[in-house]
N, C-alpha and C positions, 0 to 999 in steps of 0.2 A: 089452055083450058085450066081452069082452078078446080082444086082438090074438090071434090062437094063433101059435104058435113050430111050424117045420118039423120033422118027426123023420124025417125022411128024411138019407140019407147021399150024398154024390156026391163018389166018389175021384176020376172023371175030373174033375170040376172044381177040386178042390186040384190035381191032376198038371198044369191050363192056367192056375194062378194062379203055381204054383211057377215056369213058361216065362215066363211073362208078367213077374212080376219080375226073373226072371236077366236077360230084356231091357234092362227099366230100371235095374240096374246097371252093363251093356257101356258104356265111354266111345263118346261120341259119334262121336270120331276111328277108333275100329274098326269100325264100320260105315260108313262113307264110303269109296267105290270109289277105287281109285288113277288119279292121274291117267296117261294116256294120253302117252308115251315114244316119240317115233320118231327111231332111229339110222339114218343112211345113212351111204355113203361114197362119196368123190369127189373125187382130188387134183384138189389146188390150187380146188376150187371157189368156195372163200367166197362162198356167198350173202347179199345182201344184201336180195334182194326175197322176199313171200312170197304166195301166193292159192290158193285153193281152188275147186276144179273140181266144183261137184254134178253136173255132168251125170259125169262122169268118173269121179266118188266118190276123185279122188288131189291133190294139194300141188302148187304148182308154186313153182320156184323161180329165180331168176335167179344171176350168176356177177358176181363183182367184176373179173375178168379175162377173162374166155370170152365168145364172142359166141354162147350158147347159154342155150336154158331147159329145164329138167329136169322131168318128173314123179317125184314119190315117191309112192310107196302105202303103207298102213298101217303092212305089215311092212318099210317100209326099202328096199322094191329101186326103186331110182333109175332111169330113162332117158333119154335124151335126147327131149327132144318136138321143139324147134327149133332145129337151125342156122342161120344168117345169117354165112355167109361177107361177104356184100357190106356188109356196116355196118365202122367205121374201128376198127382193129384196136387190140386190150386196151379197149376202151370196156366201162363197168359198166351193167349190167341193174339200175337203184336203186329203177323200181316195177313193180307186177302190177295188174292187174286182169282179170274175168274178166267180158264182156258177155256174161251169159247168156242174153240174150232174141235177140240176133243171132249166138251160137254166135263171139265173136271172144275173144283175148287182147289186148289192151293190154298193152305196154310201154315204159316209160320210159329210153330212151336217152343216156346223160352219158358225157363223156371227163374224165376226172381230168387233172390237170397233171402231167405236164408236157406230157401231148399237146393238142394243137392244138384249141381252143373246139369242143365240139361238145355240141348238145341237141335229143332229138327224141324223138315219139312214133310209135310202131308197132303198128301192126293186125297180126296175124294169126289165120287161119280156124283151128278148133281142126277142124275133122272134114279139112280139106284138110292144114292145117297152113303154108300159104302167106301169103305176106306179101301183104298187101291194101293196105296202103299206108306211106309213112315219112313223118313231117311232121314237117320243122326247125322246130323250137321259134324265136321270134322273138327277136334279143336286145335291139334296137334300142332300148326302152327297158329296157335292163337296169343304169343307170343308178339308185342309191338316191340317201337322202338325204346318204350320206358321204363318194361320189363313185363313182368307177366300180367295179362289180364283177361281174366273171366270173359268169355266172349255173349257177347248180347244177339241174337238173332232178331233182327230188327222188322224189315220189308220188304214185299217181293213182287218180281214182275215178272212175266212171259212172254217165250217171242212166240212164232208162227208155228215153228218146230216141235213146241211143247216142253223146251227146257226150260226153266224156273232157275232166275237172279236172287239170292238172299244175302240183305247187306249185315254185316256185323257191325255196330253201332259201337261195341268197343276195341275191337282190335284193326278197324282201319281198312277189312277188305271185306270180296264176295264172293260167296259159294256160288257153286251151278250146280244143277239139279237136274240131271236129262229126264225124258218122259220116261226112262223104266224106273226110276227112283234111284239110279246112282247121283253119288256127292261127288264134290274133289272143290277144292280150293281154287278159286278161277281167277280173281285179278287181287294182287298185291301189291301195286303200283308205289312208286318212292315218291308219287303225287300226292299223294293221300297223307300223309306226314311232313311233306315240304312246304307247310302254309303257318305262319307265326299265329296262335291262338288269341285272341284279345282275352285280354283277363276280364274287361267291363261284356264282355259278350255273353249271353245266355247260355248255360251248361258250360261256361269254361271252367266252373269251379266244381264242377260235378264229374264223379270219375267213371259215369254210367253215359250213356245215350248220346256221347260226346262228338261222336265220327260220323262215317257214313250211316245213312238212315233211307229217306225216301230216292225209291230206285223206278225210273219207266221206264220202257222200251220202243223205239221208233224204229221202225218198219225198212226204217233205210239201209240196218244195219247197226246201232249201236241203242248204247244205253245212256242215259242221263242219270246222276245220281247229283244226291245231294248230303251233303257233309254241314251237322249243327253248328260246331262249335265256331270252325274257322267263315261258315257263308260260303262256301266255295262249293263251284258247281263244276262238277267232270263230265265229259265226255270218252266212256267208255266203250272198243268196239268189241262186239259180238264175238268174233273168232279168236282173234290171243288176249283181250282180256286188256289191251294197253289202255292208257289213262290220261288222257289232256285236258289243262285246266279251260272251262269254258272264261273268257274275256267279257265281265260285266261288269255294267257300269256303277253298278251297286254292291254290297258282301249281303246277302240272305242271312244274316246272324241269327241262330235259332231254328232254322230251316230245318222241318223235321219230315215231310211228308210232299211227293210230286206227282202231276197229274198234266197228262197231254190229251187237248183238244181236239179232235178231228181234222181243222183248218192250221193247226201247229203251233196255236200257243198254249205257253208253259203256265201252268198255276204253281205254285210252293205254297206251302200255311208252316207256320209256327205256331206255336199254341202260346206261347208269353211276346209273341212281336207281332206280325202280322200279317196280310198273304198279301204273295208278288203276282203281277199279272206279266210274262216274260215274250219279248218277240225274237227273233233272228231270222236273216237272212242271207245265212250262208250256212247251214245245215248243224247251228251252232258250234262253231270256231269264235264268235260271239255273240251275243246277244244282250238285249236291253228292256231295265224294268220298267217300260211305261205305265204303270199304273199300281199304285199301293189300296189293297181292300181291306177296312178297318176289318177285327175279331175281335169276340167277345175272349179276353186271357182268366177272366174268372172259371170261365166250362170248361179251357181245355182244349183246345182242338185239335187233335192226333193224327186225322187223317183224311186226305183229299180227294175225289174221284168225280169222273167224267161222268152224269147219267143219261137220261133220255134227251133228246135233240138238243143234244150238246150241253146240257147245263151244269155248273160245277158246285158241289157240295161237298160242305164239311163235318164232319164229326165233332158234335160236343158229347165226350165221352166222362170228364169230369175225374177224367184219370189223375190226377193229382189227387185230389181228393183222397181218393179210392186207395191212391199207394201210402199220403204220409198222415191221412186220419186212421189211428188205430180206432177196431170197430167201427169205420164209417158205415152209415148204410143212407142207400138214395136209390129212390125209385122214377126217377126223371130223365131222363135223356132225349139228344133231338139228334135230328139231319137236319142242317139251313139249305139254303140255295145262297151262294156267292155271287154278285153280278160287279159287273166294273161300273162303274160312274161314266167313264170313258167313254166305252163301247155303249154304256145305255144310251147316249148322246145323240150317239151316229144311228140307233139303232130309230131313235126317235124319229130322226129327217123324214124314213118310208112312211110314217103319218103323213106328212108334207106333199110328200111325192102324190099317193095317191087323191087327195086334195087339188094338187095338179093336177091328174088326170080327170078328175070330173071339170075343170073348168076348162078343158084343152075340149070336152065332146060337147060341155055345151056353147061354149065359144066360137069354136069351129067348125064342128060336125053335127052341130043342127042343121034343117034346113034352112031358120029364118035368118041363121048369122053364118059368119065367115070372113076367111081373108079373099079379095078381091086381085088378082094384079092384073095390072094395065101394062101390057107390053111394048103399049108406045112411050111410056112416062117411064118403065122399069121401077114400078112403082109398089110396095102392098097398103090397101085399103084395109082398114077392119072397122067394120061395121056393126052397133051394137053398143056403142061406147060415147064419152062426152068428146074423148078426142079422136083423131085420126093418127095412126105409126106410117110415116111412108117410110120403106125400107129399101133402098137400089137392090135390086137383085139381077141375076145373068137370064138374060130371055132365052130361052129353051133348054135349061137347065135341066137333068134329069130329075129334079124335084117337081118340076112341074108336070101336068097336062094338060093335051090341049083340048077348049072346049066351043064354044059358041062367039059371035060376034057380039061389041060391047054395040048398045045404041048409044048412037054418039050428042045425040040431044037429051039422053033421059040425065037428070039432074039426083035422083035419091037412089041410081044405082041399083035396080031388082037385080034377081041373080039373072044372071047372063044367056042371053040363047042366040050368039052367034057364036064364027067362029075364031076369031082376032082376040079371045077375051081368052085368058088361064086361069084356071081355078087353081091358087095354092095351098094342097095338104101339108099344113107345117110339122115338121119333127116333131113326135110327142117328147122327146127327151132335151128338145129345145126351153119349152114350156115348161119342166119338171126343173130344169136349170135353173130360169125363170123365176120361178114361184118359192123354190128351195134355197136361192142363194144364199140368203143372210140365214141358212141354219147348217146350211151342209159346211162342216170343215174342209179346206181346201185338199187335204190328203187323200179324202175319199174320190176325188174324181182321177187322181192319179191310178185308180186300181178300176177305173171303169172306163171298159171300151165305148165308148160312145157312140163312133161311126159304125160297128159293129150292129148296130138296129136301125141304119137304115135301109137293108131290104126286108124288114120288118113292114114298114111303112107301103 
């Protein structure tokens, strides 16, 4: 018996083939949403800190001159959240963080020179807005290996517990901060001075900012910090404070600020280089920069954070500016949205995808089209098209059911109403393969179960 050929017509389905192409010639880059722009204004502010409030759903930001911290919302309109008259006057707000499980703000308290040594951390209630507590940072040993140096209280993270990481940017280590507001000196690791400095590297020739700086916390049990001058990335644990260098395939030169993503990758920014997109798989013992995100090095960019469904933003604080124009004054500042080039890629395919699914229901799961199989040919028919797919398949395969007998004279194949004939529901994630192959990067289907949806089906 020879295959029969369809003589049926379906203009709706040229009209979803015709859609379905123009798709797949649209650049990838036109479907990829814009990244997310926030303008505020606020003389003299230069922020230099940055964090994000979910309970709040707004930005908060700190002041390079002002003893005040700001929220911004979405669209830009800025307010004052917290005054502190009582802290020493022109001191810089240089980190944020935001304990969400005790409803507090952390921050990082530094006096620039020429004013009089000062470094501390601060508690305050986010629904009170009051200060719970201030605790002077220790300098005692702030003592390195190349003699003495003013210590810089740089950036701070929190674990679950409520103690608070504060890195010193120049003397090489990090305070902790339990929730009652005591200090003490917590990692001073001989890691943190054992890495050759490049002299061509950003801040090497600068005797400020030069060390540890951006610090997060993972859940697992340790801290990630990041060190400007040398690139180097630590892994520090939670309980004694020890220090191992993280294994990457890159040096982060300039690396001034870090931020972890829900699914576990790493962001870094520099503010004169430019931000890393970081993976690991093995709980960072090492890790690798797949992905470099231009910055704007004119603004500044000081500081990184994770906000609403996961999206990563930066800080144009324009803190240069701010510190080596005597008299500057600027009333501009922004929050960007960072996106990887990368990930917009893969992110683009799910256009695709669902573009297969509309041609998988009307293809198959109309009633006037479908695949046909003939169990004495182990055959599939599809019908609806200029050609025919036979494809050998296993007869009584649990893909199939069984339905009606085929008339064995009929020639243009209506649907079926004996019982010798299967009707086969194809895998929708067959067709999504299908239709997506020439966009989906091979990688992605390594992280996708596949046979996992079919008792979906």
């Amino acid at each position: 018996m020879s295959i029969p050929t369809s003589n049926s017509n379906h203009p709706l389905l040229s009209i979803i083939l015709l859609f379905f192409f123009f798709f797949l010639l649209i650049p990838t880059s036109l479907l990829a949403r814009n990244s997310h722009t926030i303008n505020f204004r606020s003389p003299n502010l230069y922020p230099q800190a940055l964090a994000w409030d979910p309970s709040a759903q707004h930005f908060l930001v700190g002041s390079l001159h002002q003893r005040i911290i700001s929220a911004v919302s979405d669209a830009g309109v800025i307010e004052t959240l917290i005054s502190d008259p009582s802290l020493p006057e022109n001191v810089t707000v240089s980190g944020l963080a935001v304990d969400s499980l005790k409803k507090r703000l952390l921050a990082v308290i530094h006096a620039r020179d020429p004013l009089p040594p000062f470094n501390a951390l601060a508690a305050y209630d986010l629904r009170s807005r009051q200060r719970l507590f201030l605790s002077v940072l220790d300098s005692s040993a702030a003592a390195d290996d190349d003699g003495a140096t003013r210590p810089i209280a740089s950036k701070v993270a929190v674990d679950y517990k409520g103690n608070a990481y504060v890195t010193n940017s120049a003397g090489n280590y990090i305070w902790k901060v339990d929730e009652n507001g005591e200090a003490s000196i917590f990692s001073r690791s001989p890691q943190y001075t054992a890495h050759t400095v490049d002299p061509d590297a950003p801040y090497s020739s600068s005797s400020s900012s030069t060390g540890l700086n951006g610090i997060a916390y993972v859940s697992k049990g340790y801290l990630l910090v990041v060190q400007s001058s040398t690139g180097k990335m630590f892994k520090v644990d939670e309980i004694d404070g020890r220090a191992k260098l993280v294994l990457l395939n890159d040096d982060l030169k300039g690396a001034y600020d870090i931020a972890i993503r829900s699914d576990g990758v790493v962001f870094v920014v520099s503010p004169v280089n430019t931000m890393w997109a970081l993976k690991s798989q093995d709980s960072w013992g090492e890790g690798v920069v797949y992905d470099k995100i231009e910055i704007d090095s004119e603004r500044f960019p000081t500081s990184v954070v994770v906000g609403e469904s996961d999206r990563v933003y930066v800080l144009y604080g324009h803190v240069n500016e701010g510190t080596m124009v005597e008299n500057s004054v600027r009333e501009s500042f922004s929050i960007q949205e960072m996106r990887s080039q990368k990930e917009g890629e893969d992110e683009n395919v799910w256009i695709f995808v669902l573009i297969g699914f509309g041609l998988v229901y009307f293809l198959f799961w109309r009633p006037d089209l479908g695949f046909r199989v003939l169990t004495s040919r182990k055959e599939i028919l599809v019908e609806g098209s200029d050609r025919l797919i036979a494809v050998e398949v296993e007869p009584g395969s649990s893909l199939f059911r069984q339905c009606h007998d085929k008339d064995e004279d009929s020639t243009s194949y209506p649907r079926p109403t004996s019982s010798n004939t299967v009707l086969f529901e194809i895998n929708t994630f067959v067709c999504c393969f299908v239709v997506c192959y020439s966009k989906l990067p091979s990688s992605v289907f390594a992280n996708i179960p596949l046979f996992s949806l079919v008792p979906l089906l």
